[in-house]
N, C-alpha and C positions, 0 to 999 in steps of 0.2 A: 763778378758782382751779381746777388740774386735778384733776380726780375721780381718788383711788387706784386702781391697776390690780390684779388679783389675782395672784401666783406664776407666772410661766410666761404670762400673758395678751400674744398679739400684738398689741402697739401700732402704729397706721400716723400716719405726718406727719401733722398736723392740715391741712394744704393742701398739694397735688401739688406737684412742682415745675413752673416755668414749661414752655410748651411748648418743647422744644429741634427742630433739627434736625440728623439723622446727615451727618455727612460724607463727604467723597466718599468716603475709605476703608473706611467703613461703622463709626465708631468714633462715638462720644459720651463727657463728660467731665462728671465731677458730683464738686462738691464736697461733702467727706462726712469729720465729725469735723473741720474747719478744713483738711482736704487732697483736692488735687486726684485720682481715678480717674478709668481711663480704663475706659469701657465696650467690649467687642465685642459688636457687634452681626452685621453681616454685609453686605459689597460688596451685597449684590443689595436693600439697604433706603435707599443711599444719596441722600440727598437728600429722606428722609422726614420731614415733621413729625410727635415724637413729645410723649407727654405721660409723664414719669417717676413712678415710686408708690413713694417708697421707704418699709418697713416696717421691722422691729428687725433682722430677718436675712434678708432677701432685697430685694431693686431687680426691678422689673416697669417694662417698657417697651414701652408702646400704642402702635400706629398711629393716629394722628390723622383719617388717611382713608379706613384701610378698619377702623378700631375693631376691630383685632383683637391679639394677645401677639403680641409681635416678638421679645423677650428676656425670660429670667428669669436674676439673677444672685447670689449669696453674696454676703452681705457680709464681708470680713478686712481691716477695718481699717490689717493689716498689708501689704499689698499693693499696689501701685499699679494693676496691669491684674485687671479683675473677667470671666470668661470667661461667653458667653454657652451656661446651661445647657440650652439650646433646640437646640443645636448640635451635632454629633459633633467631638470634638475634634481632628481633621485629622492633618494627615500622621504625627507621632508619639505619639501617645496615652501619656499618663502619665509624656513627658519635659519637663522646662523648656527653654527656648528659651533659659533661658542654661547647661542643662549643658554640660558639660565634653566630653561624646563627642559633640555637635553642632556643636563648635568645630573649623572646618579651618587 
């Protein structure tokens, strides 16, 4: 039976998720609430075994082989792609990739 948590206490999975491995495009995929996200992680991790840590509001994603943060990401349920906060956010900073003034 699980022991009560107190107001505001971070809860982590009770077991990691399996170890996955990043894809060539540097991206991983975890299912979360019954739906598919997709993680960025980053081209230059591709082909890593990692080990995923998801907690109530943030996803940690370890190197398997050099045991070290690869990714930390939000959790928004509402979302499909979770941006990796590890990262500077690239060419346009603070616009969606599907606004409307990046559409030609």
């Amino acid at each position: 039976q699980p022991q009560p948590h107190p107001p505001g206490a971070i809860t982590i999975s009770t077991r990691p998720r399996t170890v996955h491995t990043v894809d060539q495009f540097g991206k991983l995929t975890l299912r979360y609430g019954s739906r598919l996200h997709h993680l960025g992680i980053g081209r230059e991790h591709a082909h890593t075994p990692v080990l995923i840590l998801v907690a109530t509001q943030t996803v940690t994603v370890i190197s398997k082989t050099g045991h070290h943060l690869i990714g930390s990401h939000h959790i928004d349920p509402d979302r499909n792609y979770w941006r990796n906060q590890q990262k500077n956010p690239g060419r346009w900073p603070g616009q969606s990739v599907t606004d409307d003034a990046t559409q030609v």
